[in-house]
C-alpha positions in Angstrom: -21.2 30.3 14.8 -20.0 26.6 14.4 -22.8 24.1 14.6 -21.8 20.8 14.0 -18.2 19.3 14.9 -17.5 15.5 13.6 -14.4 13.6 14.8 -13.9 9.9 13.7 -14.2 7.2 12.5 -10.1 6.8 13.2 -9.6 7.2 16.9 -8.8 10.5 18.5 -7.1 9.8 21.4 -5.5 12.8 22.0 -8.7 14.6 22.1 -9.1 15.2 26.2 -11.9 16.4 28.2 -10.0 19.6 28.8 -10.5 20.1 25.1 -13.9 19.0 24.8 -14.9 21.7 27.6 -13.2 24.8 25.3 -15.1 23.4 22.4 -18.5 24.2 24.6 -16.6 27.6 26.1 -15.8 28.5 22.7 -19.1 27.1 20.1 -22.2 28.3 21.9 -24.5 27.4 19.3 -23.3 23.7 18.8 -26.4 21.0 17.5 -24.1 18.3 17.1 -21.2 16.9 18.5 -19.7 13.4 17.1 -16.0 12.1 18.6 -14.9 8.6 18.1 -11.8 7.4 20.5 -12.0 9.3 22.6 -10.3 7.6 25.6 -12.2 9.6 28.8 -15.2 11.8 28.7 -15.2 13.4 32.4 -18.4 14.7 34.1 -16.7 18.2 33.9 -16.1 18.3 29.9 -20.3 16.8 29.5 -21.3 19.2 32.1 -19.8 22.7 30.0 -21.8 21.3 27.2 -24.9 21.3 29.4 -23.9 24.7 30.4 -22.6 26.8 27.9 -24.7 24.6 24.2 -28.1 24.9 25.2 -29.0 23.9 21.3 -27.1 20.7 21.5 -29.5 18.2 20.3 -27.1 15.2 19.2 -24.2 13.8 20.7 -21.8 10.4 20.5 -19.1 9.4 22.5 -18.5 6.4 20.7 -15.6 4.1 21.0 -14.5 5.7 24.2 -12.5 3.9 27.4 -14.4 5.9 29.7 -17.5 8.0 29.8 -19.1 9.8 32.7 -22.2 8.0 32.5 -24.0 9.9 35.5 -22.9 13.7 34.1 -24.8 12.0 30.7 -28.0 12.4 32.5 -27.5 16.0 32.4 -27.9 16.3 28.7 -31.5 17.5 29.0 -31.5 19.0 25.7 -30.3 16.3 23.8 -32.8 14.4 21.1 -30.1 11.4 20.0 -27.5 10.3 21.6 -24.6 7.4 21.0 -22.3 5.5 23.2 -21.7 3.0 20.9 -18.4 0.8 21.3 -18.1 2.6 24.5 -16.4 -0.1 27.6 -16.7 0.6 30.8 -20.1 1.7 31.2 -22.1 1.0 34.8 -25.3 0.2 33.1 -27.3 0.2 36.0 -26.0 3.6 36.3 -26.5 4.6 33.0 -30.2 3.3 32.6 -31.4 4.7 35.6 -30.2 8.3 34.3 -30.8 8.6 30.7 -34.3 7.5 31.2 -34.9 10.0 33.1 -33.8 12.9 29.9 -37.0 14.8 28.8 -36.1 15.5 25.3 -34.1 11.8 24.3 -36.0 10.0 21.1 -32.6 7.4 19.7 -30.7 6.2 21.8 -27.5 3.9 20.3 -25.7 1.6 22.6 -25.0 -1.1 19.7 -21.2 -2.8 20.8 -21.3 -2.5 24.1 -21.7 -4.8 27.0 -25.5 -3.3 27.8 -27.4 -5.9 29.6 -31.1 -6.8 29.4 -32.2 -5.1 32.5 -30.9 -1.6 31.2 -32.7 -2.0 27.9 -36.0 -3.3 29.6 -35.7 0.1 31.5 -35.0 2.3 28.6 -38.0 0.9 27.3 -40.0 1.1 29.7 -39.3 4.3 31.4 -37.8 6.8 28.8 -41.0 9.2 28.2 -40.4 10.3 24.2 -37.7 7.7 23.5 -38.6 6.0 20.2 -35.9 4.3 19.1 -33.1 2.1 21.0 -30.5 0.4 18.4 -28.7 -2.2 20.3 -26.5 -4.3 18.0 -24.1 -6.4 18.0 -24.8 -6.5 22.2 -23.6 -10.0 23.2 -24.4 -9.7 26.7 -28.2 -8.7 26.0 -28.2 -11.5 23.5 -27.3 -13.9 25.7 -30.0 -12.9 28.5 -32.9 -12.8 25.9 -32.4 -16.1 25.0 -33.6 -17.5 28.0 -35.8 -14.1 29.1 -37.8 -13.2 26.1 -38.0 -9.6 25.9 -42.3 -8.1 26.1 -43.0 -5.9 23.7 -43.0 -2.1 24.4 -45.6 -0.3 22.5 -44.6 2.7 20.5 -40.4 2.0 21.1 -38.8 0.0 18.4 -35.8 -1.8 19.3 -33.3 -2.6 16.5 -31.1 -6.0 17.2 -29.6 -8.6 15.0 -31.8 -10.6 16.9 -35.0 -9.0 14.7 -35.3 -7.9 11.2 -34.0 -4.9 11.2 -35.9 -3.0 8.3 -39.3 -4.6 10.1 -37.9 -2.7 12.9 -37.6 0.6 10.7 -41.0 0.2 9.2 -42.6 0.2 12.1 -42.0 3.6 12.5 -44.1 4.4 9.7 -47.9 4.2 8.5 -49.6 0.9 7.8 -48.6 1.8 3.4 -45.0 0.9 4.1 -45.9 -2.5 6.0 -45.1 -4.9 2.6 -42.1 -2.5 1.6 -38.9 -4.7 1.3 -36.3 -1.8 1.9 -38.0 0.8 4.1 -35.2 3.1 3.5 -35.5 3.5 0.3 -39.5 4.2 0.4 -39.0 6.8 3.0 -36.0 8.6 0.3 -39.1 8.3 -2.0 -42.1 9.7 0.2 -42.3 13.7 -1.1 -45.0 14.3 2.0 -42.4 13.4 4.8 -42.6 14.1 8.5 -40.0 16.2 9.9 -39.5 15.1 12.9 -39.9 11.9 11.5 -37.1 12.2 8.6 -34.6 13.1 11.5 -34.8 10.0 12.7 -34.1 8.3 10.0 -31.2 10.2 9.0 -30.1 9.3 12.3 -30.8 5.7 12.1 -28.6 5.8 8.4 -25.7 7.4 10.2 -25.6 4.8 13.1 -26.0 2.0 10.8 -23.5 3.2 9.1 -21.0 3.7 12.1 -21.7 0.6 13.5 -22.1 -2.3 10.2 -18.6 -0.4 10.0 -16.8 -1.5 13.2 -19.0 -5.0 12.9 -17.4 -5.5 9.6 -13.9 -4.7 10.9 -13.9 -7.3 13.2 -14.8 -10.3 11.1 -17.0 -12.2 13.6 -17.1 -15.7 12.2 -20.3 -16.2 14.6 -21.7 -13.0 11.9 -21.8 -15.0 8.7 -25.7 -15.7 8.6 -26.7 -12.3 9.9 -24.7 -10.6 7.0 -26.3 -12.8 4.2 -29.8 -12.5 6.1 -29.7 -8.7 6.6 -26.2 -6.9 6.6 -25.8 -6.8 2.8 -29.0 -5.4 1.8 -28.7 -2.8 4.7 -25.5 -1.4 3.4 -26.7 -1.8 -0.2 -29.8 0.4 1.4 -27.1 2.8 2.4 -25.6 3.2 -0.5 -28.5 4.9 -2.0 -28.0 7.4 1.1 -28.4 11.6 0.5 -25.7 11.3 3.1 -22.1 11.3 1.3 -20.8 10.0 4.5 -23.2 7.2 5.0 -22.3 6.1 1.0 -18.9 6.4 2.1 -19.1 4.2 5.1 -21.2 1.6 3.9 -18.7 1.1 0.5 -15.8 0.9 3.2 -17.9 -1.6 4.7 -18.6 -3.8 1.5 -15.0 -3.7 0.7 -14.4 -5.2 4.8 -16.7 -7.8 4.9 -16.8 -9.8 1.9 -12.7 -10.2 2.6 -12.7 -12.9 5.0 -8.7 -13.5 4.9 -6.7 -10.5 4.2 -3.4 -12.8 4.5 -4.5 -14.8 1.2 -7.3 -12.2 -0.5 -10.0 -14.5 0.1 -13.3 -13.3 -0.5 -16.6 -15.3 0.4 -18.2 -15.7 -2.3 -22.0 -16.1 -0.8 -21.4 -12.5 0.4 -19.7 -11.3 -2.7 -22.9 -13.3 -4.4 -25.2 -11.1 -2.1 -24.0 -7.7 -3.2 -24.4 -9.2 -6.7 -27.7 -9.8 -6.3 -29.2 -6.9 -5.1 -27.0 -4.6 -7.8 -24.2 -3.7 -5.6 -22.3 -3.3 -8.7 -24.2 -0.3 -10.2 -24.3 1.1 -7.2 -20.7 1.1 -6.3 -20.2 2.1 -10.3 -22.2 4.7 -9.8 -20.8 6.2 -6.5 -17.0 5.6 -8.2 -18.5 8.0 -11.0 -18.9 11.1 -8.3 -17.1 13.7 -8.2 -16.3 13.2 -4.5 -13.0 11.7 -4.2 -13.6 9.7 -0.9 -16.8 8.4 -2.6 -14.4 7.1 -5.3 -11.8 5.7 -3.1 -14.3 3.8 -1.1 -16.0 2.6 -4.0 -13.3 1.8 -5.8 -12.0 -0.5 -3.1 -14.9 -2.1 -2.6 -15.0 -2.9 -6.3 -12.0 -3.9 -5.8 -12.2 -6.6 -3.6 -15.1 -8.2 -4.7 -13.2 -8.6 -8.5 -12.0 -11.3 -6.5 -14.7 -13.3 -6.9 -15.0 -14.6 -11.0 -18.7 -13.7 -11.0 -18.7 -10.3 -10.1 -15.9 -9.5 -12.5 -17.9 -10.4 -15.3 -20.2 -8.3 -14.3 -18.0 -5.0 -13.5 -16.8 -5.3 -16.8 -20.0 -5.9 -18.5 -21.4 -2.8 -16.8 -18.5 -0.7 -18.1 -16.3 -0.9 -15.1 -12.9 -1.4 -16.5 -12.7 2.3 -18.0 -14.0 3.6 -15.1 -11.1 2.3 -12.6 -9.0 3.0 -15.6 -10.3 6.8 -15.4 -9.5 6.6 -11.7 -6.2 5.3 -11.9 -5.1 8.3 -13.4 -6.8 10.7 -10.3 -4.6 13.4 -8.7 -5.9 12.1 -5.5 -3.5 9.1 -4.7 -5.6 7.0 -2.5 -8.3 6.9 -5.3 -5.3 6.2 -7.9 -4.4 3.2 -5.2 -7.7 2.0 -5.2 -8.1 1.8 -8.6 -4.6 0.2 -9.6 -5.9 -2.5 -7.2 -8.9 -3.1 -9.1 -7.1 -3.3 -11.8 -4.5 -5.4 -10.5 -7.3 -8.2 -9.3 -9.1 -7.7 -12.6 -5.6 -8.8 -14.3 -5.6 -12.2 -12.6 -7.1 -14.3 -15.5 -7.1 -13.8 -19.1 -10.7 -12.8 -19.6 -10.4 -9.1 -18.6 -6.8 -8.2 -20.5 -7.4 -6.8 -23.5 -10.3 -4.7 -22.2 -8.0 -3.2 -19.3 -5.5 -2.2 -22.3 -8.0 -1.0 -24.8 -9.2 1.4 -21.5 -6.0 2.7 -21.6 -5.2 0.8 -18.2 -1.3 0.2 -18.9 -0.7 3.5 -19.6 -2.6 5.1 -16.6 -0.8 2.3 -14.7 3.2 3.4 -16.1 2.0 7.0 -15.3 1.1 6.3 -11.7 4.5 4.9 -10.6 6.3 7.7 -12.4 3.4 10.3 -10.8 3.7 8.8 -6.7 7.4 7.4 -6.6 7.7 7.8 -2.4 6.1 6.7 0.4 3.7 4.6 -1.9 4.1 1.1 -1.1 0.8 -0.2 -2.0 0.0 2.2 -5.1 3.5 1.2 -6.8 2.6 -2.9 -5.3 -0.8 -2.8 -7.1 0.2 -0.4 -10.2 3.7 -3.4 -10.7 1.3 -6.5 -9.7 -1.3 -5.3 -12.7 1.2 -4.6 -15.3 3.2 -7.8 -14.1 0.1 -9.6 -14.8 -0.9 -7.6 -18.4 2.8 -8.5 -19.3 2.0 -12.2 -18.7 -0.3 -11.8 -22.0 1.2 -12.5 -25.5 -1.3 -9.3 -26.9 -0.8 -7.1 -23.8 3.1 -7.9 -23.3 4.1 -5.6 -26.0 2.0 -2.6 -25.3 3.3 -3.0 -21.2 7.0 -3.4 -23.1 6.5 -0.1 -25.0 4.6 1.5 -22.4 7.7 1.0 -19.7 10.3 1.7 -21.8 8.7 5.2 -22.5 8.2 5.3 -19.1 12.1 4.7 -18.4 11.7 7.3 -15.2 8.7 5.6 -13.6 10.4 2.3 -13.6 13.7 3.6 -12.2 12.7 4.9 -9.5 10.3 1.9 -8.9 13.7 0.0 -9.2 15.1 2.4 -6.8 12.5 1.8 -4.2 12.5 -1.6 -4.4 16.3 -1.4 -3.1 15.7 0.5 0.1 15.4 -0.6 3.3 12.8 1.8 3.8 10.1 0.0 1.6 7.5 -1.5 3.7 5.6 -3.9 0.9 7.2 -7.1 0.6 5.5 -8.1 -2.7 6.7 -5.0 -4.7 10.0 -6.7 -5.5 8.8 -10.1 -6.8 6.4 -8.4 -8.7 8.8 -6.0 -9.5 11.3 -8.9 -11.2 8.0 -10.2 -12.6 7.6 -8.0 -14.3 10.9 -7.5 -15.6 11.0 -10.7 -16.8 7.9 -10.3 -19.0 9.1 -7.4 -20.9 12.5 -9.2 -21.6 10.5 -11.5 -23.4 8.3 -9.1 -24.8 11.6 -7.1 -26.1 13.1 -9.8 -27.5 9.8 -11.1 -29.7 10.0 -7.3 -30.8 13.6 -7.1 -32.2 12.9 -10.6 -33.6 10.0 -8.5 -35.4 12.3 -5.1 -36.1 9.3 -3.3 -33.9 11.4 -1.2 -31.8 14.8 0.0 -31.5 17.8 -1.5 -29.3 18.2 1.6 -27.1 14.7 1.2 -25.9 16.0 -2.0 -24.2 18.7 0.3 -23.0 16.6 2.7 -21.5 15.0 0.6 -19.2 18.1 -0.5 -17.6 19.2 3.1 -16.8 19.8 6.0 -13.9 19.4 4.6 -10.2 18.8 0.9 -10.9 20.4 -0.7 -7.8 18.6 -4.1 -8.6 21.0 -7.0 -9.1 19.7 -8.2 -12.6 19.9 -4.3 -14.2 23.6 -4.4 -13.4 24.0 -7.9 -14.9 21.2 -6.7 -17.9 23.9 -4.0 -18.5 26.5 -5.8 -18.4 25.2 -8.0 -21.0 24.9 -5.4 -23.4 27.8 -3.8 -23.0 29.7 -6.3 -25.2 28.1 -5.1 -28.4 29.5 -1.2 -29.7 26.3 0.1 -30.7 24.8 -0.8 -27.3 27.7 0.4 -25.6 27.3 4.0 -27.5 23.5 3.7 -26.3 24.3 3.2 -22.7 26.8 6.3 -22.3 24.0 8.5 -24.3 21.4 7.4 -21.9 23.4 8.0 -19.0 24.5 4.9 -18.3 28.1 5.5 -17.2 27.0 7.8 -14.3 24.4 5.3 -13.3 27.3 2.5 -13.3 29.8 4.3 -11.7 27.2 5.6 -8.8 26.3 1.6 -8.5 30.0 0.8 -8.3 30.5 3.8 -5.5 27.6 2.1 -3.9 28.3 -1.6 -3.7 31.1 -1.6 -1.5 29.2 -3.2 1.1 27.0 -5.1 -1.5 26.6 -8.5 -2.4 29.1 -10.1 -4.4 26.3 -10.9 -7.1 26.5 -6.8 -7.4 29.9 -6.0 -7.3 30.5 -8.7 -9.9 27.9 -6.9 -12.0 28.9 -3.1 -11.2 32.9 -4.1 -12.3 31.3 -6.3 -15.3 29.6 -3.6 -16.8 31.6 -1.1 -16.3 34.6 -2.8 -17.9 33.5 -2.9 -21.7 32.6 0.8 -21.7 36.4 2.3 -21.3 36.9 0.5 -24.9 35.3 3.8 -26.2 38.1 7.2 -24.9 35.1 9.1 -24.6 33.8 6.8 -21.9 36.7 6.3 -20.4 37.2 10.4 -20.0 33.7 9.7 -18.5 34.3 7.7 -16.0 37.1 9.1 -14.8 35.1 13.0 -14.2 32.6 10.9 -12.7 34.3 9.7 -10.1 34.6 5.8 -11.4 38.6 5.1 -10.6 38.6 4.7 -6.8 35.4 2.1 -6.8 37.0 0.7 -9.9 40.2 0.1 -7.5 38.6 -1.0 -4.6 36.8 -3.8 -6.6 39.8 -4.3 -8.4 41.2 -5.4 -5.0 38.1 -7.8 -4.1 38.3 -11.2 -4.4 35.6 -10.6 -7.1 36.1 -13.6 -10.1 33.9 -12.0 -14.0 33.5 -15.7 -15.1 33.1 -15.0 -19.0 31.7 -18.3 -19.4 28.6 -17.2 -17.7 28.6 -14.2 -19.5 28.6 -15.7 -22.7 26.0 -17.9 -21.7 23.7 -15.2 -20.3 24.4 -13.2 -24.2 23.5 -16.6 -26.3 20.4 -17.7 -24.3 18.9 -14.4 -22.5 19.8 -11.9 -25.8 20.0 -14.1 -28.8 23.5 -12.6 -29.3 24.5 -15.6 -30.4 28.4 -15.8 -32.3 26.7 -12.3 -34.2 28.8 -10.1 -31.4 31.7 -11.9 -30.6 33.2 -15.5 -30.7 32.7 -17.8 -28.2 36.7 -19.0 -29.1 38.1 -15.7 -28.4 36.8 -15.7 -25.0 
């Protein structure tokens, strides 16, 4: 009873023709058929379709290495058909065969290496085709530059060399003729023409597909057609009935106005463009759905064009801070990833701040590093880089303080990751000590005001930190007797003695730190019973018999300046 079978838009290159021909053995009544990457499509696999899916009335092969271009001839039932991004196509082959199908009306062959002959013929000879989309073609381009192509009554032919909605609205009656976005009049028509809305549909999907790929690739020699045209056809997509066009085009706003992925450089003109024609309710709107690939994409997209000061004042004036703030806390983790990025880039300057706290952003951000600790290397990058930022902020610094030291499980195991060889993102570290750094000083203003209590200090520093400065933090604080009661309550003498069975092959800067703070807490027989069941005596040895030097100078240094200890904990002489 299936119908309709969709693969793509990643690549499915283990998809073979042998498969392709049970699909057609197996799904007799088959209308559509859509596979991206596929790398051959053999005469055998396009001729069971003929065969056995006499109903098949749309098909792509798009992004393929190889395509039977003669068995294509075959598909006599077929009413659109792409080959887009397809290589290795004989066009003369091609032309001479598809022009020849009875029932074909689109025909796609944007990205490819057509050349002007083959489109003249498909023009010219195809008997219902009305519709041949062809962009992006460099080598057609080329050739009509110095062969300007006759017109073909009837056909419309859709290139970046035309204006594309023109194009559109000449399939329509004279009423649409002054109408700037043609897709949007025809969504709006009530009395519509079947046969007529199918192709239209079509012609969303391909643009779709193809602004897509063309967005992807970041053609430099692209820039005026995306101002000129691109960026109000995918804003014209946005406002699709298809989820998957709305889905696409986002994905494709978040692509193209990033021109340097490297350095998160957006262009501005294009950023400027999506402004202008309300991109930003739009994309607001789509991040509302309940669909959560609508909100990823659109999220993204939002995203990236934060980037650019202008459109983040007007995401925020248009609500959009509690939105991704509503987002971040999604069960679905590539929406939560999209949104801690939005809220990461929104976090930059000082304008958007408090708004992203009073949205309950910090909070939604602690809970994501404590809800996806693994295999999350760009969720826990964004969700660190956005509170590093908010903790930056004299009015944000203590709520991120508070927030992170409830959240004493999120940010040990972020602490955890950040020590692993396994971790792929190279900026959650430095963002990680960041942001370290700004609730030390957030802390600190707080005990200066008697707004929190010492062991929430303590509790940050606890189970699985492997991080150099936690050991030293530790260490620190293990000088005073209350804090050293608060360390072995929190669980600090496991976590110390695992570090020191850990840090055998370590840096020296750790083992110095692991023996440091270990060797206040046996003052207390308690902790000393402690280590002992936990294991701490052989490490404690095997450092002992290091060439490790605790340089108490430095320590007392690190207490007076980092901890406004001062002489209150000990004397300086006695050391």
């Amino acid at each position: 009873m299936l119908e309709s079978v969709h693969f793509g838009p990643d690549a499915c290159e283990r998809i073979s023709s042998d498969a392709i021909k049970a699909l057609a053995y197996c799904c007799p009544r088959l209308r559509r058929l859509w596979m991206s990457g596929v790398k051959e499509v053999n005469g055998d696999a396009i001729n069971a379709l003929v065969e056995h899916c006499r109903k098949l009335k749309d098909v792509g092969f798009i992004e393929s290495d190889n395509i039977d271009e003669v068995a294509l001839g075959n598909l006599n039932s077929v009413k659109f058909l792409s080959v887009a991004g397809t290589r290795n196509l004989k066009w003369g082959s091609a032309a001479q065969v598809l022009s020849r199908l009875p029932c074909l009306v689109c025909l796609d062959i944007s990205r490819t290496d057509v050349n002007l002959s083959a489109i003249t013929r498909f023009l010219s000879s195809s008997q219902n085709l009305k519709v041949v989309c062809a962009l992006n073609c460099p080598v057609f381009e080329r050739e009509v530059d110095s062969n300007p192509m006759q017109s073909h009554k009837g056909k419309v032919l859709l290139t970046f060399l035309n204006d594309i909605f023109k194009g559109v609205t000449s399939l329509f009656a004279d009423n649409s003729k002054n109408v700037t976005d043609v897709l949007q009049y025809w969504r709006r028509t009530k009395n519509r023409d079947k046969n007529l809305d199918e192709i239209v549909v079509w012609i969303e999907w391909i643009f779709s597909y193809s602004l897509l790929r063309i967005a992807e690739n970041n053609l430099k020699e692209l820039d005026d057609f995306w101002l000129t045209q691109g960026a109000a056809v995918l804003l014209s997509l946005l406002r699709s009935s298809q989820e998957e066009v709305q889905e696409r085009a986002a994905t494709a706003i978040a692509t193209f106005v990033v021109i340097d992925d490297e350095n998160a450089t957006v262009d501005c003109q294009r950023a400027e463009a999506i402004l202008r024609g309300d991109g930003i309710r739009l994309l607001l709107d789509l991040a509302r759905s309940c669909q959560e690939g609508l909100q990823s994409e659109a999220a993204k997209a939002i995203a990236n064009l934060y980037i650019d000061s202008k459109v983040a004042k007007a995401v925020a004036e248009s609500g959009g801070i509690n939105i991704l703030a509503n987002l971040a806390k999604s069960i679905n983790r590539l929406v939560a990833e999209e949104a801690a990025g939005g809220l990461w880039n929104l976090s930059v300057g000082d304008d958007h701040k408090g708004a992203i706290a009073e949205a309950g952003g910090i909070k939604a951000l602690v809970d994501l590093i404590f809800k996806w600790s693994s295999n999350t290397d760009g969720l826990l990058e964004h969700a660190t880089g956005a509170l590093a930022n908010l903790g930056a902020d004299e009015k944000c610094s203590m709520e991120v303080a508070v927030a992170v030291a409830g959240g004493i499980h999120a940010l040990a195991m972020l602490l955890a990751l950040a020590n692993l060889k396994e971790c792929k993102s190279r900026l959650l570290v430095p963002w990680l000590i960041w942001l370290l750094m700004g609730i030390a000083i957030a802390i600190m203003l707080l005990l200066d005001k008697r707004q929190v209590h010492w062991k929430h200090w303590c509790n940050l520093l606890i189970l699985k930190m492997k991080l150099q400065e936690a050991a030293g933090a530790l260490w620190n604080l293990s000088f005073d007797d209350k804090n050293r009661e608060a360390i072995a309550a929190a669980g600090g003498v496991e976590a110390l003695v695992a570090l020191a069975q850990s840090s055998s092959s370590a840096s020296r800067g750790l083992q110095e730190r692991a023996a440091g703070a270990l060797w206040g807490l046996p003052v207390s027989e308690s902790n000393s019973i402690a280590i002992g069941r936990q294991g701490g005596i052989a490490p404690l040895i095997a450092l002992a018999c290091s060439n490790i030097e605790v340089s108490f100078s430095l320590l007392a240094c690190r207490l007076v300046v980092s901890f406004k200890f001062s002489l209150r904990c000990f004397s300086l002489h006695s050391l």
